[in-house]
N, C-alpha and C positions, 0 to 999 in steps of 0.2 A: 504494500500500500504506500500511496505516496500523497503528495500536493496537487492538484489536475489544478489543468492551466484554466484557466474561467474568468469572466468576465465581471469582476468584481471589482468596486462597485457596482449593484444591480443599476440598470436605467429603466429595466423591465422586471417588474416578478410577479409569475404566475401564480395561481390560487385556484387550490382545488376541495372542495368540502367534503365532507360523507353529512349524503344528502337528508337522513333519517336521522341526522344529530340537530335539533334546534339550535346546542349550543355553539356547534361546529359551523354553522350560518352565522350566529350571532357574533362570535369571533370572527368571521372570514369579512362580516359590514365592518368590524371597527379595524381590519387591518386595512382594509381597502380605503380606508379614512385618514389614517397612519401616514402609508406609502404618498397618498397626494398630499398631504401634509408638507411633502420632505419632497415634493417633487418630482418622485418617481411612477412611473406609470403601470397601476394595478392591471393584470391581464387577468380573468376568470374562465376559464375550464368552460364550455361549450354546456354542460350538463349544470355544474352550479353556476351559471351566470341568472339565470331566471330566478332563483331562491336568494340571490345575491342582491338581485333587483338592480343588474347594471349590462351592459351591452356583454353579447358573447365572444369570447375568444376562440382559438381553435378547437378541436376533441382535444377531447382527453388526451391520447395516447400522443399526439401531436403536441399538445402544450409546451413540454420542454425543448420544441423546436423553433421557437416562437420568442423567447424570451431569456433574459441570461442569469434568471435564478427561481423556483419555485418553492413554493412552499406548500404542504398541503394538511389540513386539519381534517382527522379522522384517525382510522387505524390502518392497522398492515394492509387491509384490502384495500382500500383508497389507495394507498401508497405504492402498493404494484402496480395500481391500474391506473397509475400517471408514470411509471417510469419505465414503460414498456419502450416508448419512444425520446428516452430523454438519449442525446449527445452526451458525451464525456466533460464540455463544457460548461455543461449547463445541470449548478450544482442543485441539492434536491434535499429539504429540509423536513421532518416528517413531527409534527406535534402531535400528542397522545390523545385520542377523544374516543379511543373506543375502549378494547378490554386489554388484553395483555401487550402487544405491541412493543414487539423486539425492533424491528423497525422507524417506529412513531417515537423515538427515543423522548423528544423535548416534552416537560413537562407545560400544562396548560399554565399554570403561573409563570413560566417563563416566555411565554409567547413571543412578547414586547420586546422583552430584553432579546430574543433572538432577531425578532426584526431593526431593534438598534444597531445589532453588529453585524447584521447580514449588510444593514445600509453604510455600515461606515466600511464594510468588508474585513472586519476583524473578525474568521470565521475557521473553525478548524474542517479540514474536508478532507473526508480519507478514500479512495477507491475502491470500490466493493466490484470481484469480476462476477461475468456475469460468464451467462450460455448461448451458442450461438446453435438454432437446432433448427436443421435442415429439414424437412417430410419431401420424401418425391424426388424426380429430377423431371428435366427437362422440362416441359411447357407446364407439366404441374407441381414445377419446382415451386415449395413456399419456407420460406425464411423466417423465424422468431429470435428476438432478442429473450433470455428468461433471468430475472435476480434471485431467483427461491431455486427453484423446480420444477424439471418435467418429469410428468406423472404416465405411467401406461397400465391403461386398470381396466376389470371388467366391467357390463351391466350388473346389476342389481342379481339376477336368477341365471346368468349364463354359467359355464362351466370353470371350471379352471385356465392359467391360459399357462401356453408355453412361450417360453421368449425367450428370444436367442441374442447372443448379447459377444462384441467383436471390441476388443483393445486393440488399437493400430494396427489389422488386418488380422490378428490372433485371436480364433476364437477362445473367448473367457468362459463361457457358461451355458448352460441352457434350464431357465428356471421354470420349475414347474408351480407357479402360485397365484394369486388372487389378480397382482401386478408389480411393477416397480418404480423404484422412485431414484431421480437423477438430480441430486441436489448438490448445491455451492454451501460452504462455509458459510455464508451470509443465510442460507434458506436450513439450514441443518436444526435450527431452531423449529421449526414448522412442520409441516409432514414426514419427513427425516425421522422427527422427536416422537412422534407418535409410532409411528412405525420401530420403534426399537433400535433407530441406527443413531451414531455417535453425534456427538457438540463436537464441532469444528470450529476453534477460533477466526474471523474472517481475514488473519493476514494470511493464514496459508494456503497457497496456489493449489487445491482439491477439488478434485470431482467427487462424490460419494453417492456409491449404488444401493439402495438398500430395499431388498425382496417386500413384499406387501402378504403376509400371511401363508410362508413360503409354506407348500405342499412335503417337501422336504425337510431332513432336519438337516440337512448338511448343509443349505444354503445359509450365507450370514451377511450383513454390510460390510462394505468393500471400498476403500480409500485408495483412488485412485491418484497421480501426477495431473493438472488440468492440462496439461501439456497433451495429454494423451486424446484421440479422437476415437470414439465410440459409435459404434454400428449397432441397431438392434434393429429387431423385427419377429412377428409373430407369425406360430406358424397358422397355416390358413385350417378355417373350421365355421362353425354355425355363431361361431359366439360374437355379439356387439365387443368390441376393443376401441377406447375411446384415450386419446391423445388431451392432457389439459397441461397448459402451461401456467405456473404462478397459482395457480388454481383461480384464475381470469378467463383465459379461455381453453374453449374445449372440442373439440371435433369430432368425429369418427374417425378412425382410423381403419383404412382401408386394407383387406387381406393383402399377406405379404408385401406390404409399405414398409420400406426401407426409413428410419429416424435416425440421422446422424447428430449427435451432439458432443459441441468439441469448444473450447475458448473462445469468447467474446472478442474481438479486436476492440470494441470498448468499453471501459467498465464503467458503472453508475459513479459518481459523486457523490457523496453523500454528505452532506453537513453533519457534524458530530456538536453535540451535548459536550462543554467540556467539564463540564462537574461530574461526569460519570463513563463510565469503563465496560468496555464488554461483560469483565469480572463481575463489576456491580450490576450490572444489568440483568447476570443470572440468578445474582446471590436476591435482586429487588423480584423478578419475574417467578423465578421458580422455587425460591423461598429457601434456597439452599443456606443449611446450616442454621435452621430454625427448629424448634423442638413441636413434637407433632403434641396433637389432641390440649 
């Protein structure tokens, strides 16, 4: 992780709410009050501009291309589903307004004080990489950027799947389970965590495989190099097999569809909390080193 070059001072900062929070509106009018205050020009997210009560900006997933710092009030899911399209440039500050919110680091009392230093650009930003995941080639080539994870899971009542799973042209595995899960050190926190696979600190460059209800006892989570490019594909059958990124979006995945996923060329920015620490973050989230009952 490092410093990303960005354009700070903002002249532009975007605004994105989680639309089911009152409070997350109610904050998102008095920043937008702030930022013209001081001169800078509020952009709002295509979706909250109408609850915002001011002109719309680009989507969502477009916002961070549009302007040269975001901010967004809500939780982790807000906050994936504006950073799907953010640039390396264009850094990405995420305030708490929902539940647990590994992500959403900045607390709601400090809002203010974030957008003071975001405006004077006194701002710590560290790199979070990301996944670059290929579905398809040629004319049904499609491309995603992902900061958590991609997930390859069944319906609801379909069978078990099998999935075939390739390290730099060497086949790795062939897992017999529910599905699997392709997470970054940054997403390891998330469906990673429930599924049984490891905490990844986000400075180290990992990919991590981790089986979904493996059918197997031998299957386990798998740390891989991010350096490494991953092949997977399921073998063909009756069963719905659906592809979700971030757990944003989600598709079907088509029998024998080739998912390549391998390093991002570039990684999110993130504006960091500097009163607190990955450390503390787990020690605040997951209540580690707290006496139970």
């Amino acid at each position: 992780m490092g410093r990303a070059k960005s354009h700070l001072p903002p002249a532009r900062v975007g605004l994105a709410v989680k639309l089911s929070s009152p409070e997350a509106i109610a904050l998102g009018k008095d920043i937008l009050r702030k930022l013209a205050g001081h001169g800078v020009e509020g952009v709002a997210e295509a979706e909250s501009a109408s609850a915002l009560g001011v002109r719309p900006g680009p989507v969502r997933a477009e916002l961070g291309r549009h302007v040269d710092a975001v901010v967004v009030l809500g939780g982790d899911g807000t906050f994936l589903s504006v950073t799907r399209g953010c640039p390396t440039a264009t850094p990405v500050a995420g305030v708490n307004l929902g539940t647990l919110g590994f992500l959403t680091e900045h607390s709601r009392e400090r809002a203010f004080s974030l957008i003071d230093d975001l405006l004077s650009g006194n701002v710590s930003i560290e790199q979070r990489d990301r996944l670059q995941v290929v579905v398809g080639d040629g004319a049904e080539r499609q491309e995603f950027l992902v900061l958590n994870d991609v997930v390859i899971n069944k319906a609801a009542l379909a069978r078990i799947l099998t999935i075939n799973v390739e390290v730099n042209g060497e086949f790795l595995s062939r897992y017999y389970a529910d599905g699997l899960i392709f997470a970054t050190p940054t997403g390891s926190t998330a469906y990673n965590l429930s599924a049984g696979g490891p905490i990844v600190h986000p400075g180290l460059g990992a990919m991590l495989i981790t089986p979904i209800c493996s059918h197997t006892l031998r299957d386990r989570p798998l740390v891989v190099p991010l350096d490494r490019r991953v092949r997977v594909w399921v073998d063909s059958g009756d069963q719905e097999v659906y592809l979700t990124l971030d757990g944003q979006h989600g598709m079907p995945l088509p029998a024998n569809a080739i998912v390549e996923i391998s390093a991002a060329k570039e990684p999110l920015s993130l504006i960091r909390d500097r009163t607190t620490s990955f450390f503390s973050i787990l020690h605040k989230k997951l209540k580690w080193g707290e006496r139970e009952g």
